[in-house]
mmCIF file of the N, C-alpha and C atoms, coordinates in Angstrom:
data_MODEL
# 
_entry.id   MODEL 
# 
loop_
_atom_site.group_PDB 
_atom_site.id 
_atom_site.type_symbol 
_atom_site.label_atom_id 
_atom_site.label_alt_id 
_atom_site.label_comp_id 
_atom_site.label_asym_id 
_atom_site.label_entity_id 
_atom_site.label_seq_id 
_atom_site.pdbx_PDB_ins_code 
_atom_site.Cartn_x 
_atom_site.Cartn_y 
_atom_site.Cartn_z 
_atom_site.occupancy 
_atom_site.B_iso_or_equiv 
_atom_site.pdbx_formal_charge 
_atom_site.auth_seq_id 
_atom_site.auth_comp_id 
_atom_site.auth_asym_id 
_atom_site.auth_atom_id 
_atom_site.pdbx_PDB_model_num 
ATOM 1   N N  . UNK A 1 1  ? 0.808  -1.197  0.000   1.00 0.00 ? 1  UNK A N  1 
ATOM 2   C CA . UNK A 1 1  ? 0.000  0.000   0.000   1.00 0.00 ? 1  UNK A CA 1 
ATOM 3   C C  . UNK A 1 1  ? 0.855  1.266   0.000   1.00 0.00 ? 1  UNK A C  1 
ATOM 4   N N  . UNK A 1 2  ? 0.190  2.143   0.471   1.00 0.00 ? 2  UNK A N  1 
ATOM 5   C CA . UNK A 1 2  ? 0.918  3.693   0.062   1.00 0.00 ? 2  UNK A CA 1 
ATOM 6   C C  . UNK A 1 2  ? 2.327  3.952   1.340   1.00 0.00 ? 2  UNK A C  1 
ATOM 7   N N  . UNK A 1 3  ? 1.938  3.380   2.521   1.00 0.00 ? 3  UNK A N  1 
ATOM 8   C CA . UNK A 1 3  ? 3.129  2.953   3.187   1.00 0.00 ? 3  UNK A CA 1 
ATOM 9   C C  . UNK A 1 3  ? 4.431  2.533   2.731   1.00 0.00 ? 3  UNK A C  1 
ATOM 10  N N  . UNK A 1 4  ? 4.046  1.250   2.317   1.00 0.00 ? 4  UNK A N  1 
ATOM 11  C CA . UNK A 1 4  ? 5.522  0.518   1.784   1.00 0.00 ? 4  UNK A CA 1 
ATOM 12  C C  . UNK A 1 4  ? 6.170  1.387   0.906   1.00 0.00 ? 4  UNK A C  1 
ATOM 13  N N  . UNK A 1 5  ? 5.055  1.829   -0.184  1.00 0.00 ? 5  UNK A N  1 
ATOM 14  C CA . UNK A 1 5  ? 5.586  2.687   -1.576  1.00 0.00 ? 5  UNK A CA 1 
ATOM 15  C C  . UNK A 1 5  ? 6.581  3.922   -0.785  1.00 0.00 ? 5  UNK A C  1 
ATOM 16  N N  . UNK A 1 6  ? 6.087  4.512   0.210   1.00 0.00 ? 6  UNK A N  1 
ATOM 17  C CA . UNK A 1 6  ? 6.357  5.236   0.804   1.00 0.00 ? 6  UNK A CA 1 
ATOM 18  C C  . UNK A 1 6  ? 8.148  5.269   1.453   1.00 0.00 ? 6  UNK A C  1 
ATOM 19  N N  . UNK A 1 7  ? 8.055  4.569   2.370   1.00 0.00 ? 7  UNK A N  1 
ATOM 20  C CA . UNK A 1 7  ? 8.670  3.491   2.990   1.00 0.00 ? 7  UNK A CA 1 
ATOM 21  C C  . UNK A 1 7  ? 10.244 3.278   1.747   1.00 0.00 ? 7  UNK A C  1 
ATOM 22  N N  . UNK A 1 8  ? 9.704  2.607   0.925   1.00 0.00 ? 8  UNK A N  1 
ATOM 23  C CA . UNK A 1 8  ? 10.741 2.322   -0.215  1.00 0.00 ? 8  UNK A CA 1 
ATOM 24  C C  . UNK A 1 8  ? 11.164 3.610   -0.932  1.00 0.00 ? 8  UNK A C  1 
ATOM 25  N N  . UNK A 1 9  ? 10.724 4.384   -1.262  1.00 0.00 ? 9  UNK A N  1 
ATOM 26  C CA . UNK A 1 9  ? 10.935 5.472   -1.602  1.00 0.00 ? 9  UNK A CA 1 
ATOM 27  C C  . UNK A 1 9  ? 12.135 5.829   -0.723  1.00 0.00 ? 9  UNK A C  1 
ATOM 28  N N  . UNK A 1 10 ? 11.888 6.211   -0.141  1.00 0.00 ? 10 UNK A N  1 
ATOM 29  C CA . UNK A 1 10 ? 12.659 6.832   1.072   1.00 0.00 ? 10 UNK A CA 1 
ATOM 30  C C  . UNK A 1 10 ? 14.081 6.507   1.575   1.00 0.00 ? 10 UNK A C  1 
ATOM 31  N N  . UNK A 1 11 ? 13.807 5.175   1.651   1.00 0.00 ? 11 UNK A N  1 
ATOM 32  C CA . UNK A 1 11 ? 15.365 4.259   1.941   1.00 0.00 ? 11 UNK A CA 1 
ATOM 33  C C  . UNK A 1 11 ? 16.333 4.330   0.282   1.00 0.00 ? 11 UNK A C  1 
ATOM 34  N N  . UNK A 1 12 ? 15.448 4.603   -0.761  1.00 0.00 ? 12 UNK A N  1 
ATOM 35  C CA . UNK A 1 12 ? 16.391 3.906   -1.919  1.00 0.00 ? 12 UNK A CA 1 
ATOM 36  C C  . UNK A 1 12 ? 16.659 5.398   -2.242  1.00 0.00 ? 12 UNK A C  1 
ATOM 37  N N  . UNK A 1 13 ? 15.883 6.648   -1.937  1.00 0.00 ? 13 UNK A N  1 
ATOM 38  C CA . UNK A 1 13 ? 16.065 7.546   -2.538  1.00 0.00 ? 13 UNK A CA 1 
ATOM 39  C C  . UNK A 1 13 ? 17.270 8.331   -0.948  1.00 0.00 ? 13 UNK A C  1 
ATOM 40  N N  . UNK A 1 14 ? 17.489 7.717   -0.272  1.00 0.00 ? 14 UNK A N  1 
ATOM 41  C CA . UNK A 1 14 ? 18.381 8.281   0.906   1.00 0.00 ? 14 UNK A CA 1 
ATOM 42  C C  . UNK A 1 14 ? 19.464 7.636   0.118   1.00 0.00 ? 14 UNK A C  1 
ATOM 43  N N  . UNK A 1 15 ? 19.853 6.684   -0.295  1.00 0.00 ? 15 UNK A N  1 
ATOM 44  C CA . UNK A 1 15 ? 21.181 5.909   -0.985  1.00 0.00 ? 15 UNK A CA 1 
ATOM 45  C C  . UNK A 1 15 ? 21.461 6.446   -2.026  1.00 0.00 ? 15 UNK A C  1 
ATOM 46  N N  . UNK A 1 16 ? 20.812 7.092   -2.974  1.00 0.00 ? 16 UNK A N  1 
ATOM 47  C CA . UNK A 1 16 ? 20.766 7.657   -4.564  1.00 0.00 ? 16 UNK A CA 1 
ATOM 48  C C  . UNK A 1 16 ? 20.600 8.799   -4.551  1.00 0.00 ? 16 UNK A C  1 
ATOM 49  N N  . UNK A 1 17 ? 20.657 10.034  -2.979  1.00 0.00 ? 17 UNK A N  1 
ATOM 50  C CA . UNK A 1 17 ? 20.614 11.388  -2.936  1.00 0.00 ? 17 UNK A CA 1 
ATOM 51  C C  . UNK A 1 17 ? 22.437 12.073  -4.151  1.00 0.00 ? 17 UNK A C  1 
ATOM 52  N N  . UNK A 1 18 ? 23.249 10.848  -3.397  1.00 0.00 ? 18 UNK A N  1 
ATOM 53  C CA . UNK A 1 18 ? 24.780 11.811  -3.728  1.00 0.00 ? 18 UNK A CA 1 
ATOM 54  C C  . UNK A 1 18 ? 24.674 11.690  -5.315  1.00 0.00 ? 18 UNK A C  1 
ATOM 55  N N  . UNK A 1 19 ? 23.806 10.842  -5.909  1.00 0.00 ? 19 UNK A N  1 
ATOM 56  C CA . UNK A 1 19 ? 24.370 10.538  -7.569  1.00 0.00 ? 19 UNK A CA 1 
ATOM 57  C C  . UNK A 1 19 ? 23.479 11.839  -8.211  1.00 0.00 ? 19 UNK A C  1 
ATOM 58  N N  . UNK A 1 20 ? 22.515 12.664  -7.436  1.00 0.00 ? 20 UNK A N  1 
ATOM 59  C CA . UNK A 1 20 ? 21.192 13.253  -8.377  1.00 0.00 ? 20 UNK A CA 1 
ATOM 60  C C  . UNK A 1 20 ? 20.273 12.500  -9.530  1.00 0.00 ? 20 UNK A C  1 
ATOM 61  N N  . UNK A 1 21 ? 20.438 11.182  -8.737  1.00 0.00 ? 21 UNK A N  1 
ATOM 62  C CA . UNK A 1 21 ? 19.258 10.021  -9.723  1.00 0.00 ? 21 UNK A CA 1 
ATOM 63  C C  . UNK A 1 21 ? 18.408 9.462   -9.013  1.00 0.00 ? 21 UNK A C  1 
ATOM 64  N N  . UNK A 1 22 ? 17.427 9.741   -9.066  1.00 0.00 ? 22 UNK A N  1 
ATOM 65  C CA . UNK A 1 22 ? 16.208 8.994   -8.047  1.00 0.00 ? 22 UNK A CA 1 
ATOM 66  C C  . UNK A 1 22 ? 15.531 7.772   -9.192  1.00 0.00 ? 22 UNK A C  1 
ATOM 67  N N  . UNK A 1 23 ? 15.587 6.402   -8.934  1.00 0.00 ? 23 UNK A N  1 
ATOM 68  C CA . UNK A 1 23 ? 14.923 5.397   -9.483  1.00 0.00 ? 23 UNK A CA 1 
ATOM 69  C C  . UNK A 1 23 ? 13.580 6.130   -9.918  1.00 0.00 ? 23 UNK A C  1 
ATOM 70  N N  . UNK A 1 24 ? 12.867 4.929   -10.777 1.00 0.00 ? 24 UNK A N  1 
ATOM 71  C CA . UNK A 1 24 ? 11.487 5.296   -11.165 1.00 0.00 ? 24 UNK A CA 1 
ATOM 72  C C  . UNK A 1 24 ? 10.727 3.929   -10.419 1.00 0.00 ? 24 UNK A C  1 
ATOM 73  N N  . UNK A 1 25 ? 10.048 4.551   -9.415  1.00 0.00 ? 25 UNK A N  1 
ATOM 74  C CA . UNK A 1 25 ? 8.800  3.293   -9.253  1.00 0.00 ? 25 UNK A CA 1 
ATOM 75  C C  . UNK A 1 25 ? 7.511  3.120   -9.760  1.00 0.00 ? 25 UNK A C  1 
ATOM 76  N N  . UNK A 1 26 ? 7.387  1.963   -9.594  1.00 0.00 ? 26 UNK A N  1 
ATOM 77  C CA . UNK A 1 26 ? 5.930  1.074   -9.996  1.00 0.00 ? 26 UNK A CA 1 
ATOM 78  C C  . UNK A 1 26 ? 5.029  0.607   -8.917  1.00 0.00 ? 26 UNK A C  1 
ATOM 79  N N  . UNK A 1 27 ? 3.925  1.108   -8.938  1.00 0.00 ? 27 UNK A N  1 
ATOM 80  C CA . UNK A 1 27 ? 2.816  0.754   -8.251  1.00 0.00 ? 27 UNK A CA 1 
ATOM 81  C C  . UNK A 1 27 ? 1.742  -0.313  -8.286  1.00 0.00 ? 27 UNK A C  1 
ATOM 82  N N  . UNK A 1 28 ? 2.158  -1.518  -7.282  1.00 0.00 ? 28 UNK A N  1 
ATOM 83  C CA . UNK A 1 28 ? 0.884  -2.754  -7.689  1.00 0.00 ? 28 UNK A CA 1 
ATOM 84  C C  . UNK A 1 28 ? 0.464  -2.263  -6.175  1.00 0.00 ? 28 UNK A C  1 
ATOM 85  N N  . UNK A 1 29 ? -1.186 -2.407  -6.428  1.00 0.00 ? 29 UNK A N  1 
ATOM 86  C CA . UNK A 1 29 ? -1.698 -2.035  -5.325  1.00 0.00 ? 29 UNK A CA 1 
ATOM 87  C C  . UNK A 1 29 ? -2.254 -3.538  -4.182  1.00 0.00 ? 29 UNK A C  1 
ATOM 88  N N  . UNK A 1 30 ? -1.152 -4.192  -3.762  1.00 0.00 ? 30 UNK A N  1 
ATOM 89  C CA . UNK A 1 30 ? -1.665 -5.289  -2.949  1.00 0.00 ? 30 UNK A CA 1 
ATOM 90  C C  . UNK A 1 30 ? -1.748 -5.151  -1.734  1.00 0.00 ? 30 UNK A C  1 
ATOM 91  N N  . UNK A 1 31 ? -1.467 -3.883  -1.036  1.00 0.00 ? 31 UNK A N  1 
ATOM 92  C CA . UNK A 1 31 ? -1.602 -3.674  0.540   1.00 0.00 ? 31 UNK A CA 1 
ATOM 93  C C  . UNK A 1 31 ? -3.417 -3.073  0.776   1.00 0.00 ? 31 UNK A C  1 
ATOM 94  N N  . UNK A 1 32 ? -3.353 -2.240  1.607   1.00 0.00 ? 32 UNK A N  1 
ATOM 95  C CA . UNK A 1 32 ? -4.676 -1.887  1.749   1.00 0.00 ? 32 UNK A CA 1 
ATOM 96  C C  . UNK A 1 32 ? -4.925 -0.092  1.445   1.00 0.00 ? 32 UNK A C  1 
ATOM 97  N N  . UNK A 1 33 ? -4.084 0.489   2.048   1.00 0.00 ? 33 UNK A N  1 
ATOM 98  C CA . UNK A 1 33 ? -4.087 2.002   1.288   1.00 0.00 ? 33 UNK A CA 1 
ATOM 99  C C  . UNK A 1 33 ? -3.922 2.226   -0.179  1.00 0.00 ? 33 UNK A C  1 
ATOM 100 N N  . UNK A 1 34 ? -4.017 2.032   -0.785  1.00 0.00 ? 34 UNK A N  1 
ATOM 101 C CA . UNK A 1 34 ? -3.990 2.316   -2.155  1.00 0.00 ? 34 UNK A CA 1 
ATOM 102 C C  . UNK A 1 34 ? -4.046 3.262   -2.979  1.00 0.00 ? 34 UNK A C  1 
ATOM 103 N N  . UNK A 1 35 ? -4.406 4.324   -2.382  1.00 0.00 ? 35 UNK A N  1 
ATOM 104 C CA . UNK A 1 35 ? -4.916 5.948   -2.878  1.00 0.00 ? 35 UNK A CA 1 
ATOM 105 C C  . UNK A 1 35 ? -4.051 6.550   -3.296  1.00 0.00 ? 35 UNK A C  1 
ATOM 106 N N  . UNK A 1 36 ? -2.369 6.440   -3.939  1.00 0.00 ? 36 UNK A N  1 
ATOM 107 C CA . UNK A 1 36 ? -1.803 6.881   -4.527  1.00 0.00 ? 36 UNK A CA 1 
ATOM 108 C C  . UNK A 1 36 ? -1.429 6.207   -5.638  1.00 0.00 ? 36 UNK A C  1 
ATOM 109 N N  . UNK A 1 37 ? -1.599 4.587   -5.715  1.00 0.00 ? 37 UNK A N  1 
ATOM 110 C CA . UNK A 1 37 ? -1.899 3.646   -6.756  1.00 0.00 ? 37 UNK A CA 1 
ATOM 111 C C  . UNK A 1 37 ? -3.011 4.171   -7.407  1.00 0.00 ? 37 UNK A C  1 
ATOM 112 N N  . UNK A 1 38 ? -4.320 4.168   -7.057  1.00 0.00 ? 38 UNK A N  1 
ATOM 113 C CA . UNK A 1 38 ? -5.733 5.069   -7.309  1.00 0.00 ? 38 UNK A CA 1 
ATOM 114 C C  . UNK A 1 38 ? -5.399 6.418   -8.307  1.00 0.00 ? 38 UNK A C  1 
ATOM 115 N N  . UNK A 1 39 ? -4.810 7.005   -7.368  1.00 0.00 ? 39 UNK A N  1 
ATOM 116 C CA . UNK A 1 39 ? -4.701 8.571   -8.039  1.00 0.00 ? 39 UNK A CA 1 
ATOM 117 C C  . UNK A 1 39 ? -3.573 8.382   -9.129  1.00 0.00 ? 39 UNK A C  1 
ATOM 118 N N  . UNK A 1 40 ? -2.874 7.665   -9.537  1.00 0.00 ? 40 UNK A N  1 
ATOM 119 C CA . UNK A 1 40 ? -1.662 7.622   -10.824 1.00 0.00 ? 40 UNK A CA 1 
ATOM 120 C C  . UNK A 1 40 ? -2.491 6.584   -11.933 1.00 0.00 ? 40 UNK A C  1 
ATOM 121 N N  . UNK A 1 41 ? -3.892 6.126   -11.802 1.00 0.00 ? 41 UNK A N  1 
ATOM 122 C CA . UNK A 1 41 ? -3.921 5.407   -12.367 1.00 0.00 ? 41 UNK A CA 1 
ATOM 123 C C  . UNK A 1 41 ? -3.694 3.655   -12.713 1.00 0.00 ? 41 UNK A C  1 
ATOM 124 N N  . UNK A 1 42 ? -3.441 3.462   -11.274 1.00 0.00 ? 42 UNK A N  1 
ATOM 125 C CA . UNK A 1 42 ? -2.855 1.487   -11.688 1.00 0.00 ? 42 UNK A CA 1 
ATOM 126 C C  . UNK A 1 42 ? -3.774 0.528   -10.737 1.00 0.00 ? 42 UNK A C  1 
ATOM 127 N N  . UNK A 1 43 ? -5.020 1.464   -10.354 1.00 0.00 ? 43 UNK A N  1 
ATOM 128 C CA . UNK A 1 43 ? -5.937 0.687   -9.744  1.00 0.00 ? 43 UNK A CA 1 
ATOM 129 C C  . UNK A 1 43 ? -5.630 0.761   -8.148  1.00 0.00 ? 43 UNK A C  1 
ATOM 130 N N  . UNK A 1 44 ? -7.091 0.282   -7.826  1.00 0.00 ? 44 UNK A N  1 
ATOM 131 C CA . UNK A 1 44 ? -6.680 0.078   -6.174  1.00 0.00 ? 44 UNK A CA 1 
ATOM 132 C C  . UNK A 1 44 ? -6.782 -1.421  -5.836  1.00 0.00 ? 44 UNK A C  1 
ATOM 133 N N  . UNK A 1 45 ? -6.664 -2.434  -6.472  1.00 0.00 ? 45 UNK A N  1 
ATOM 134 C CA . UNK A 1 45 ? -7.527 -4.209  -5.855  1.00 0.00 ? 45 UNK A CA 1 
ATOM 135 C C  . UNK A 1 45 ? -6.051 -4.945  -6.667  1.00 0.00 ? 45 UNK A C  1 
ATOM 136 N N  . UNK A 1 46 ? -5.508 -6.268  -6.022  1.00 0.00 ? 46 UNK A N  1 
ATOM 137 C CA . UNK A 1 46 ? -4.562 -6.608  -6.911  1.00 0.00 ? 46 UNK A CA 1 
ATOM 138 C C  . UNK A 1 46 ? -4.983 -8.214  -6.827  1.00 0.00 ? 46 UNK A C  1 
ATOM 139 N N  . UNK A 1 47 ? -5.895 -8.937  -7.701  1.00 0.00 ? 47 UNK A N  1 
ATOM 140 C CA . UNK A 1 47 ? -5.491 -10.824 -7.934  1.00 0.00 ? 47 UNK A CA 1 
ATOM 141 C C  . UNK A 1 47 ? -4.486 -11.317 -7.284  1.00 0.00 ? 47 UNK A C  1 
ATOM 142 N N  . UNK A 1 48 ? -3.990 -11.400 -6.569  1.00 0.00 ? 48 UNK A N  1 
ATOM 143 C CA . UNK A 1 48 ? -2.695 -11.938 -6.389  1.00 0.00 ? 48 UNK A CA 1 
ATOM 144 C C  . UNK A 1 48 ? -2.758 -13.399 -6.911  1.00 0.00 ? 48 UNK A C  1 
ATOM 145 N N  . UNK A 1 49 ? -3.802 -14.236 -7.087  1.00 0.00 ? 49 UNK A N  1 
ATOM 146 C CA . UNK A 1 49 ? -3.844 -15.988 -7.718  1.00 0.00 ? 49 UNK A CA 1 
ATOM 147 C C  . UNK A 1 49 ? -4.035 -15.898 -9.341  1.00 0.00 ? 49 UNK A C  1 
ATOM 148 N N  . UNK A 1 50 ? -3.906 -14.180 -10.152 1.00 0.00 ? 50 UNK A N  1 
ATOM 149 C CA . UNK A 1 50 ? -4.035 -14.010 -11.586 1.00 0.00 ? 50 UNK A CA 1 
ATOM 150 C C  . UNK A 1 50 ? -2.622 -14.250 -12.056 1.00 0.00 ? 50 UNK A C  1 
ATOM 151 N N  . UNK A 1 51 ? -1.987 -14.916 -12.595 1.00 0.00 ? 51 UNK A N  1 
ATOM 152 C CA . UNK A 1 51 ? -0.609 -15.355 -12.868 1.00 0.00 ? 51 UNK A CA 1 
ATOM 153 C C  . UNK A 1 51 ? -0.900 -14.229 -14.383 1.00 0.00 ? 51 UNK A C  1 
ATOM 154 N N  . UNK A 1 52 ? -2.209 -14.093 -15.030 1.00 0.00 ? 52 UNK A N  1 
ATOM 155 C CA . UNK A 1 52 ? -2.006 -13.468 -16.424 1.00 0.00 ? 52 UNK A CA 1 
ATOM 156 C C  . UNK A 1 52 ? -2.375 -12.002 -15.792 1.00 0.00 ? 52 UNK A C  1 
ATOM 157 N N  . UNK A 1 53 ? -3.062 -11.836 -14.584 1.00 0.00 ? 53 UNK A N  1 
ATOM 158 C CA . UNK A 1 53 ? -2.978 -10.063 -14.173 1.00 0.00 ? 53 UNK A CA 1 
ATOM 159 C C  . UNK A 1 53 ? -1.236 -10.002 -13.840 1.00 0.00 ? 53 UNK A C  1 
ATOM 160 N N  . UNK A 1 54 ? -0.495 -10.324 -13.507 1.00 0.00 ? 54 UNK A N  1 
ATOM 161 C CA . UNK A 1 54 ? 0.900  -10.395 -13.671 1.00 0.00 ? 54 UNK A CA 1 
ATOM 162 C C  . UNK A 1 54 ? 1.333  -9.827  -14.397 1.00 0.00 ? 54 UNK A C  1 
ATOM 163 N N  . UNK A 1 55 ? 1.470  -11.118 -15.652 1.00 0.00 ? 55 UNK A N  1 
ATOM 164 C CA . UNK A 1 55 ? 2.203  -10.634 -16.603 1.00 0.00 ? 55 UNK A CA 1 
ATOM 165 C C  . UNK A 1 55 ? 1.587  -9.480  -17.408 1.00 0.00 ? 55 UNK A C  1 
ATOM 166 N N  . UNK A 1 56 ? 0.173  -9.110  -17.365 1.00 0.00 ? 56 UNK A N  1 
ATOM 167 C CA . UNK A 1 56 ? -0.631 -8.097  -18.137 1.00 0.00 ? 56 UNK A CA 1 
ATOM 168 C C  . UNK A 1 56 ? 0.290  -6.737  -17.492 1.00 0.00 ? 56 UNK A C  1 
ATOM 169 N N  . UNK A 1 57 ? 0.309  -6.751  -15.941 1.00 0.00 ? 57 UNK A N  1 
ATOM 170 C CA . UNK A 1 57 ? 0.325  -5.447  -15.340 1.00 0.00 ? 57 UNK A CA 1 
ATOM 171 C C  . UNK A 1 57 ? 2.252  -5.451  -15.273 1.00 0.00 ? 57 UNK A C  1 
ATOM 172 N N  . UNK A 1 58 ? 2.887  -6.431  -15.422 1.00 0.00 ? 58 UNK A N  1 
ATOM 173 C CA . UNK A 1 58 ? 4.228  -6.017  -15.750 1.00 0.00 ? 58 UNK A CA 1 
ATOM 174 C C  . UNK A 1 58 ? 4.265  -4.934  -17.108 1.00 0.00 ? 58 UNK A C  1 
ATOM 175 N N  . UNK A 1 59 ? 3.611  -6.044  -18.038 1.00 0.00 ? 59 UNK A N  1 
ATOM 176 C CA . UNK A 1 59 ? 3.808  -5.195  -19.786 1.00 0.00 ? 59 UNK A CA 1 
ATOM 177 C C  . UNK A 1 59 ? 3.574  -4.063  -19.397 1.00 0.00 ? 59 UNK A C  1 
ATOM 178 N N  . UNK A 1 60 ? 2.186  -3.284  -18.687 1.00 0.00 ? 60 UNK A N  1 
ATOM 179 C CA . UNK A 1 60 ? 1.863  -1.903  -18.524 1.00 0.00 ? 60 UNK A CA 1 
ATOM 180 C C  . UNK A 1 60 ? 2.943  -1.091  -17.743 1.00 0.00 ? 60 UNK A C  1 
ATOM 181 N N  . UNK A 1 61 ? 3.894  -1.444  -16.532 1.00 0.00 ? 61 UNK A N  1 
ATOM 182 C CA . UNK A 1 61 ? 4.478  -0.630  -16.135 1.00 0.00 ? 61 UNK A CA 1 
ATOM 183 C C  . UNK A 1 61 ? 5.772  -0.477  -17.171 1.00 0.00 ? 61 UNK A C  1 
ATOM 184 N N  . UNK A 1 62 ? 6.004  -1.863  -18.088 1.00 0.00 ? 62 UNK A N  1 
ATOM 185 C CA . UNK A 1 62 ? 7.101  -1.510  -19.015 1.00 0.00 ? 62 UNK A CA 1 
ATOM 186 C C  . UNK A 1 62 ? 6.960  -0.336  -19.723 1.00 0.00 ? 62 UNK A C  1 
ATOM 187 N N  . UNK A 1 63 ? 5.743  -0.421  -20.229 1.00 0.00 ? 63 UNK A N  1 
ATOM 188 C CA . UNK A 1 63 ? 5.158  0.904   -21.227 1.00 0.00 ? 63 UNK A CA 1 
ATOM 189 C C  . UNK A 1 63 ? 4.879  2.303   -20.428 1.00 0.00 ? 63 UNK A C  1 
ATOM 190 N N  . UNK A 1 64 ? 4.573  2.272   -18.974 1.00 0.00 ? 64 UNK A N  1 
ATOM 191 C CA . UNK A 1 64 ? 4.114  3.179   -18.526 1.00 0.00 ? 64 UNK A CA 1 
ATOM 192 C C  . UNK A 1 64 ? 4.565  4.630   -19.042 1.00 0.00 ? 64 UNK A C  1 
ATOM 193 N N  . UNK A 1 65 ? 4.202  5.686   -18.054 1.00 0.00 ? 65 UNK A N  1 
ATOM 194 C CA . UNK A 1 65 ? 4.609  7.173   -18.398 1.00 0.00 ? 65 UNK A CA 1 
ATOM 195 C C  . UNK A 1 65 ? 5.431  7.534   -16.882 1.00 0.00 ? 65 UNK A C  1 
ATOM 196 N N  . UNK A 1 66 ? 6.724  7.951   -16.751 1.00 0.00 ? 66 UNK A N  1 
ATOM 197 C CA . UNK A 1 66 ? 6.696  8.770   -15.915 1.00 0.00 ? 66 UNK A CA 1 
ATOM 198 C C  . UNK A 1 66 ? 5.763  9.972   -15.252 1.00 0.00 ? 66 UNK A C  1 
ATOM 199 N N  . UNK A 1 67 ? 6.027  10.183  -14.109 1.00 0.00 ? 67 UNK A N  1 
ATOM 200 C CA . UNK A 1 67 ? 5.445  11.729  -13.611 1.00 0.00 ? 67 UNK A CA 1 
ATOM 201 C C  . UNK A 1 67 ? 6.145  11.775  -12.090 1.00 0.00 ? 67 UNK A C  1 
ATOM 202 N N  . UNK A 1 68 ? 6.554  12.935  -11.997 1.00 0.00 ? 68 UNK A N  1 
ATOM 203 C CA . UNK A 1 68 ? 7.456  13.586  -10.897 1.00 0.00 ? 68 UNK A CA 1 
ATOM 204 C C  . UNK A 1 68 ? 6.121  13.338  -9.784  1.00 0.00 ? 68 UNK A C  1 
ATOM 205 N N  . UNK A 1 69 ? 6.755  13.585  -8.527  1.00 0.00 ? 69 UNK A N  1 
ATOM 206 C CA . UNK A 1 69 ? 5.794  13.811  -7.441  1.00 0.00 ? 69 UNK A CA 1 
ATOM 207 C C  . UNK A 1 69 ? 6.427  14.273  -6.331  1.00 0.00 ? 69 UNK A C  1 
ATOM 208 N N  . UNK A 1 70 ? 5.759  14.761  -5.641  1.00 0.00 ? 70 UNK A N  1 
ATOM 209 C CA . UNK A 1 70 ? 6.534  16.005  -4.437  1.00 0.00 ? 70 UNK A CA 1 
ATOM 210 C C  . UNK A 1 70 ? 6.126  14.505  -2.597  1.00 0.00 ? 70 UNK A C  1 
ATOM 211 N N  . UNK A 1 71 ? 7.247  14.550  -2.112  1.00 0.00 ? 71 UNK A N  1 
ATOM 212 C CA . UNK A 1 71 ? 7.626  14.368  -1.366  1.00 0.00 ? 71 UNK A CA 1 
ATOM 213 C C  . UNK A 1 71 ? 7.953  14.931  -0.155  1.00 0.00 ? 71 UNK A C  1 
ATOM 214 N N  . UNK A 1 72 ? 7.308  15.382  0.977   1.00 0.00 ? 72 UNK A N  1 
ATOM 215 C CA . UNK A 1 72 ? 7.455  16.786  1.882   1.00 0.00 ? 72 UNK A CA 1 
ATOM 216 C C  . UNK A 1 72 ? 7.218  15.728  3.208   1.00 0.00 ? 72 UNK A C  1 
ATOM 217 N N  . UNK A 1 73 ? 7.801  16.608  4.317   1.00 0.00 ? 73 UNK A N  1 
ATOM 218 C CA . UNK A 1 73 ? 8.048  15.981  5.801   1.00 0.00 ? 73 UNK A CA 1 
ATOM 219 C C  . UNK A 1 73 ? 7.418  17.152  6.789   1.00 0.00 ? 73 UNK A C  1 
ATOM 220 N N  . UNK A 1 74 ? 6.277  16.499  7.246   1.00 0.00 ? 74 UNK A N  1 
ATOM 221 C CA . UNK A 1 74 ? 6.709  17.669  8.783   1.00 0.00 ? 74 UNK A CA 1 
ATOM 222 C C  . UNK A 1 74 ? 6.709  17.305  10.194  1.00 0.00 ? 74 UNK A C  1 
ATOM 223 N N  . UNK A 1 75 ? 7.014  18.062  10.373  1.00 0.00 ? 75 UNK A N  1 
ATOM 224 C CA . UNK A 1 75 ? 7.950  17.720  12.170  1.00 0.00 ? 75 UNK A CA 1 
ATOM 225 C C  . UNK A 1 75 ? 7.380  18.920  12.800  1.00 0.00 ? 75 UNK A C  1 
ATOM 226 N N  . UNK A 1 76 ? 6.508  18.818  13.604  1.00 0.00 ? 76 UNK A N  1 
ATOM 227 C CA . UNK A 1 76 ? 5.884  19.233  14.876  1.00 0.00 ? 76 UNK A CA 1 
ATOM 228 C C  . UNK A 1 76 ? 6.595  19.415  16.439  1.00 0.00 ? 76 UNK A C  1 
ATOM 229 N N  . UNK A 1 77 ? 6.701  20.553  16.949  1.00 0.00 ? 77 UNK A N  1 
ATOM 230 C CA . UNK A 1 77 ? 7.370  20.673  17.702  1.00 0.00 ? 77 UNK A CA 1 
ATOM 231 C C  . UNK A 1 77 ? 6.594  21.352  19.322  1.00 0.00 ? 77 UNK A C  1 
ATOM 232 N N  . UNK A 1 78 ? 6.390  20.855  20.338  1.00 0.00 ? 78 UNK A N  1 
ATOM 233 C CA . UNK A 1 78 ? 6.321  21.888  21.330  1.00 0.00 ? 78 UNK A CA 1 
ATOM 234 C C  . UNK A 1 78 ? 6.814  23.309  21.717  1.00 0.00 ? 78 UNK A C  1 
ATOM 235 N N  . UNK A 1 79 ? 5.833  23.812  21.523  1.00 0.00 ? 79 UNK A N  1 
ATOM 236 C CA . UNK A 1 79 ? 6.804  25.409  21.932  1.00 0.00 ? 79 UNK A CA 1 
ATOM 237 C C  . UNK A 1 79 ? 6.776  25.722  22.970  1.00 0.00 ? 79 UNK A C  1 
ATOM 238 N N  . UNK A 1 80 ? 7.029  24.741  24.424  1.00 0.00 ? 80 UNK A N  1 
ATOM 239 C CA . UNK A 1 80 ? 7.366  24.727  25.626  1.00 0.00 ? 80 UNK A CA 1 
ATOM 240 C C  . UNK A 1 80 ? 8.788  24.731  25.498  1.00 0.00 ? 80 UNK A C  1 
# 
């Protein structure tokens, strides 16, 4: 779900800050948040026992389209 995507993002793009190359990911939506799978387009529900939704939804991310996306943190602080 949007966690993990999250999650992975984060760790691979902390290792690939010094080169200025951030990987391109792919979204299968098999967790339960899904709403950024949803919003790009690759569905929110995943077969996992479809061996041909597989290979269908590999071909599509081969072909896919890039698109940038913003990434932001916030940190909350006591002002005690």
């Amino acid at each position: 779900g949007d966690g993990t995507v999250s999650w992975s993002h984060e760790v691979i793009s902390a290792h690939m800050r010094d080169t200025g190359r951030l990987p391109a990911f792919a979204i299968l939506p098999i967790g339960t948040g899904n709403e950024l799978s949803r919003v790009t387009g690759w569905g929110t529900y995943w077969d996992s026992s479809s061996k041909r939704q597989l290979a269908t939804r590999l071909h599509e991310v081969s072909e896919g389209r890039r698109c940038q996306m913003d990434r932001w943190e916030v940190l909350v602080r006591s002002s005690n």
